[in-house]
N, C-alpha and C positions, 0 to 999 in steps of 0.2 A: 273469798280467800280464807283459808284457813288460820285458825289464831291460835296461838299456845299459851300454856299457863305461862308464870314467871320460869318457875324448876325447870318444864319440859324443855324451854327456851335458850335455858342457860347448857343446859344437858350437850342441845343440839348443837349449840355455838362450840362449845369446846372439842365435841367431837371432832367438828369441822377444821379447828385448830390443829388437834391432833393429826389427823389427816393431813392436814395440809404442812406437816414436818415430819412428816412417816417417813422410810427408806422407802422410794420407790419401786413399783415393778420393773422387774427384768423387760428388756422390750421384746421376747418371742412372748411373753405372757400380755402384750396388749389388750383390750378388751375392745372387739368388735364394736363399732360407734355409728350410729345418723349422722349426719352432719348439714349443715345447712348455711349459707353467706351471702352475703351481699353489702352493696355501700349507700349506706342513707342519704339522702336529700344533700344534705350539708358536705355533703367528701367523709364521714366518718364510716372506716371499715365495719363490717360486727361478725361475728361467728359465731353456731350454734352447732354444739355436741352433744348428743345424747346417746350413755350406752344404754345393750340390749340390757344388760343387766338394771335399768333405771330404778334408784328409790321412790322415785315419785319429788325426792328432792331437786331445787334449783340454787344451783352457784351462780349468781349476778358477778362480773369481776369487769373491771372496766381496760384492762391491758391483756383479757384473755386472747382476743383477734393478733395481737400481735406475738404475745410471751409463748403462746401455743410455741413459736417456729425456733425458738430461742434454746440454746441447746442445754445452759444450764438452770430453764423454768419449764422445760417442758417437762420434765419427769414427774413435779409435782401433780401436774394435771394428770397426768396419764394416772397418777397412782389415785389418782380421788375420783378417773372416771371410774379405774378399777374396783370403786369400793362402792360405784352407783348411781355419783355424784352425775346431774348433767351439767352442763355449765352453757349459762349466753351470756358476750360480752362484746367487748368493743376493739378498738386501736385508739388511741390518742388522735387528735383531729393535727391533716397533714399542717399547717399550721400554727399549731397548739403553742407553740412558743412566743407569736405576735394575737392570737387570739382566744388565749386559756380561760374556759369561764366553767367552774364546777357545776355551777346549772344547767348548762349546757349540755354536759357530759350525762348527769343524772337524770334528765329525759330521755336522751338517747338511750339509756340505759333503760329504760320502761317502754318504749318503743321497742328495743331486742328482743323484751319480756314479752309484750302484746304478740312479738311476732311469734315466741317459743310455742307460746297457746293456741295462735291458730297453723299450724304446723303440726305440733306435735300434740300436749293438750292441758291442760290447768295444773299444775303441781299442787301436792302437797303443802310443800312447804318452799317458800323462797328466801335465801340468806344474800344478803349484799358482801363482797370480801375485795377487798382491794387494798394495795398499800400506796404509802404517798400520796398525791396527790389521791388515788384510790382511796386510801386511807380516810380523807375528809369526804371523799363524797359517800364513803358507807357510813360514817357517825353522820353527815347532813341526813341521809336520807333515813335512816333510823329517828333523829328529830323532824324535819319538815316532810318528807313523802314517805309517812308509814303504810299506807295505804297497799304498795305493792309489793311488802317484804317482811317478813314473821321475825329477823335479824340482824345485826351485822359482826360482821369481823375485821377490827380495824388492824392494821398493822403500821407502823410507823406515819400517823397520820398527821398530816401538818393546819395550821389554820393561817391562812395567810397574814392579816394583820399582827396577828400574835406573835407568827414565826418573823416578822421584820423587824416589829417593836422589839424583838430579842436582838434581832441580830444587830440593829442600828445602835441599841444600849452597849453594847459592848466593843465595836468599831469605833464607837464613839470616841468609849473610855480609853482604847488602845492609842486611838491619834491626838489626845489630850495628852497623853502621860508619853507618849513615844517620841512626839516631832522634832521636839527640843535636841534631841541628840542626835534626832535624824540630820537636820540641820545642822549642827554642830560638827557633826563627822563629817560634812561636804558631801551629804547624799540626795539632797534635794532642798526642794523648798515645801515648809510645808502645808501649801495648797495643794502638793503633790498628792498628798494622802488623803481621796475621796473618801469619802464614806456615801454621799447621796446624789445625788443627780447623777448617774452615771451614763454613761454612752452606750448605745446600743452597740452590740459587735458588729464591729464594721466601718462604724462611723471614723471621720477623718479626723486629724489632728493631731499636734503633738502628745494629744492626753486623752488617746481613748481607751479602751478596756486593756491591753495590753499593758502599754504603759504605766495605766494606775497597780494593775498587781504587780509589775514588776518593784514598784517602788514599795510597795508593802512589803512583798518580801525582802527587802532590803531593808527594811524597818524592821523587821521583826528578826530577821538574822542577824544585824546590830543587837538589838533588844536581850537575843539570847548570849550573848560573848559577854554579857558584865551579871554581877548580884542585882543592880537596882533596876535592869531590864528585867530580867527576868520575874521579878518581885513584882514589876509594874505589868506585866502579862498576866502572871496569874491575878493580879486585882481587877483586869480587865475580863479576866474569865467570868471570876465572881460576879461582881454585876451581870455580866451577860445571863447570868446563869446557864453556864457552857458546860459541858461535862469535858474535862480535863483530857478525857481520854478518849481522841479520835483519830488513830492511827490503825489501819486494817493490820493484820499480822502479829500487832501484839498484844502482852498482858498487860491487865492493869495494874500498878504497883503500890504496895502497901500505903494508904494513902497517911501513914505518921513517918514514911520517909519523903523528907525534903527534897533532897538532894532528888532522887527519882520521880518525886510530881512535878519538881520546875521543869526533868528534863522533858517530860511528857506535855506539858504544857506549849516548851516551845516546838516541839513534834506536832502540836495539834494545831498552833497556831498556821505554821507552815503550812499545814495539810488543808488547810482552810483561806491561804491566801489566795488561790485561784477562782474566789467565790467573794471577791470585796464585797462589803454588804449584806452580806446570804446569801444562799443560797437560791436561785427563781427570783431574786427581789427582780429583775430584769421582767420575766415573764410575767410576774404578777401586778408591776407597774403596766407594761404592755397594753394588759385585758383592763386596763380601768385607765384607755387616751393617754399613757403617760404617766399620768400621775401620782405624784408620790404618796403609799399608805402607812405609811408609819413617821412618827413624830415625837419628841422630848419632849414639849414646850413643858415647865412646870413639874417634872420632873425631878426628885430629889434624888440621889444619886449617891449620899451616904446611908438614905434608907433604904435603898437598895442593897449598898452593901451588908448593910444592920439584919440582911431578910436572906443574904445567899446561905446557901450550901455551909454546913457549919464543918465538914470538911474541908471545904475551900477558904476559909475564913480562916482554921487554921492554919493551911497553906500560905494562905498573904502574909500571916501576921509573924511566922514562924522566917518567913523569906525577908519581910521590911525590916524585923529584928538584924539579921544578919547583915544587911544594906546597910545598915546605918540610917533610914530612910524614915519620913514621920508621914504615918499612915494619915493622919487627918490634913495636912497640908495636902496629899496627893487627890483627896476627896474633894477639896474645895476646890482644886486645880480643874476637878471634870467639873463640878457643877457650875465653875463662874465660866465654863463656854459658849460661845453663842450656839443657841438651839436650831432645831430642824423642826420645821410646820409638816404638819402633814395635813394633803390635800380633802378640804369636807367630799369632793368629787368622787375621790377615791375613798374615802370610810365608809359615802353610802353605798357607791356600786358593791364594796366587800359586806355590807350587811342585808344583803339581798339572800334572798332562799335558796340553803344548796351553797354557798360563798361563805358562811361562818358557822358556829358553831354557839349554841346557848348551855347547854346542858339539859332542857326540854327533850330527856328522850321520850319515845312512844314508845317502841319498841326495843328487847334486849340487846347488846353492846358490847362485845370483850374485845378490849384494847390492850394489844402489846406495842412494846417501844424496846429501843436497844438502847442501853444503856450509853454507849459510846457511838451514836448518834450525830457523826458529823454537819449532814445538810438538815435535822432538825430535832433541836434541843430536847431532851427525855421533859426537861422542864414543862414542856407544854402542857403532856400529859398529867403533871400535877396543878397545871393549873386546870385543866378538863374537871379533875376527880370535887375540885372543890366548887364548881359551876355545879356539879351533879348531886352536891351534897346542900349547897345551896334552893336548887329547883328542886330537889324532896322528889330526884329519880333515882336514888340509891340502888333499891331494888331489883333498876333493868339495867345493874353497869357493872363489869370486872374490870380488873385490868392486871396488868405484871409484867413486871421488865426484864429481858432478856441481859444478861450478862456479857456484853461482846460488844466491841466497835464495829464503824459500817451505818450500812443503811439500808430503809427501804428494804432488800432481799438480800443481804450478805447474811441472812439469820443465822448466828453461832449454833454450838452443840450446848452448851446448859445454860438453865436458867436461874437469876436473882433470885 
């Protein structure tokens, strides 16, 4: 396999980047392709293109077999065969929601590769690119299987344990500081407001998944009608280390006006009560029997606050002012709750190879994230950069955040 310096490395990765937010080709200007398919052992689809025009480059993407057919992802492809690119990839496995395993995926994904070579013939160079879920299996396979790939390009990559213990930290905080008035207004009881064990869709009862978000949003729509809701949402942001602003469609607003981050806040909150918990926590409990990956126990919960976003920070404090509200009483309030274990079952299956993420990269890495990042917090990505700054891989790592809410592939037009 061929290997590059750091520079050439980096060179490549951004070009790749670029490419892959180019205006597309018009479609009579297609570029003639190979093409090659088939469904592995396990049920996963894969697909192989290569145009005539080939660099000798290979795109690894692991949602290529399907995004191909997709009418607002196909363009990108088409424009980066047109520049050379060939790409082998995958579909998501038909089951991927009761049996999601990144390891999984990123075999399969060298399996596509073995098949590229003997089909077609050894590249150049091979780049891993995917987002989301995609996403962590190109920063995994950049740290644990350097072997078959010269780089990656991550794009809104999540890390599962990470992305729960986010999302549970601030559910948390929200159903501590919320229930009391939920209650109070005659809108439930509040067991009503899960945050963990949740039901699988489908399941029966008066309290399965339906239910539990309806009752959120009824919490959180309460929450937004008074000063001390909304002050106690965005303190629940804070913690979470949430980005304020997760609404598709709009701007973000000066964040030294009040008045416009509370409204945004309970805009985001909303836009995220259809995902109790997080987003995938469903999926990602699934692939590890059930059980639960993320946990508070021992968690402090004003250092938490002591460590958010110092724009959000001033957002709570500028909000509790106006409430009437004492911000150290509401702190004590989240931390004297009873905690949530998280399963040793599930922390080990999530620290298996290809399943987490160390900062041990091998090979180079440019990570983008969108700043208003509904199903996974831009946060993470700062805590990746200080893993990388820790493991003394500085060298093989960029990153930069896009300016725009959404996710995964809603990519805006300018960047942070």
């Amino acid at each position: 396999m061929f290997r590059f310096s750091y520079r050439a490395g980096q060179k490549m990765l951004c070009l790749a980047l670029a490419a892959s937010l180019a205006v597309p080709v018009s479609a009579q200007d297609k570029t003639p392709y190979r093409e090659h398919s088939g469904v592995l052992p396990d049920g996963t689809s894969w697909l192989i293109r290569v145009p005539e025009n080939w660099n000798g480059r290979l795109l690894r993407d692991l949602d290529f077999a399907s995004w191909i057919h997709v009418p607002g992802f196909a363009p990108r492809y088409d424009d980066l065969l047109a520049r050379g690119y060939a790409f082998a990839g995958t579909a998501r496995h038909p089951v991927n929601f009761w049996q999601y395993d990144p390891q999984r995926e990123i075999l399969n994904l060298q399996t596509v590769q073995d098949t590229f070579t003997q089909l077609e013939s050894e590249p150049d160079m091979v780049m891993q690119y995917g987002c989301s879920g995609g996403g962590l299996d190109s920063l995994a396979s950049a740290e644990d299987y350097p072997d078959k790939i010269d780089g990656s390009v991550v794009l809104a990559a999540h890390t599962p344990v990470w992305i729960m213990n986010s999302f549970l930290d601030g559910w948390f905080a929200m159903r501590a500081l919320l229930a009391e008035d939920f209650v109070a207004q005659g809108l439930g009881q509040a067991s009503d407001l899960t945050v963990a064990g949740l039901p699988n869709a489908g399941a029966g009862g008066d309290r399965n998944l339906d239910a539990i978000r309806a009752s959120w949003k009824s919490a959180i729509e309460n929450a937004g009608k008074t000063p001390e809701g909304r002050a106690r949402l965005a303190l629940a942001f804070a913690i979470g280390q949430w980005s304020p602003w997760m609404v598709e469609g709009t701007d973000l607003p000066d964040t030294s006006d009040t008045a416009a981050m509370a409204d945004m806040v309970v805009k985001s909150a909303m836009r995220i009560a259809g995902n109790v918990g997080g987003t995938a926590r469903l999926l990602f409990e699934n692939a590890a029997s059930g059980q639960q990956l993320s946990g508070n126990e021992g968690v402090d919960y004003a250092a938490f606050y002591a460590n958010a976003a110092p724009a959000m920070k001033q957002l709570v404090e500028a909000l509790y002012a106006e409430a009437g509200l004492d911000l150290q009483a509401d702190l004590a309030t989240i931390d004297a709750e009873p905690r949530i274990a998280a399963s040793d079952y599930a922390l080990d299956f999530w620290a298996g190879d290809g399943r987490t993420t160390t900062g041990e990269l091998e090979v180079p890495a440019i990570r983008i994230h969108m700043l208003g990042d509904w199903a996974i917090p831009y946060s993470l990505m700062q805590g990746y950069e200080a893993l990388v700054e820790q493991t003394g891989t500085t060298d093989l790592y960029r990153q930069a955040l896009v300016q725009g809410p959404g996710t995964a592939n809603s990519w805006p037009q300018k960047a942070a």
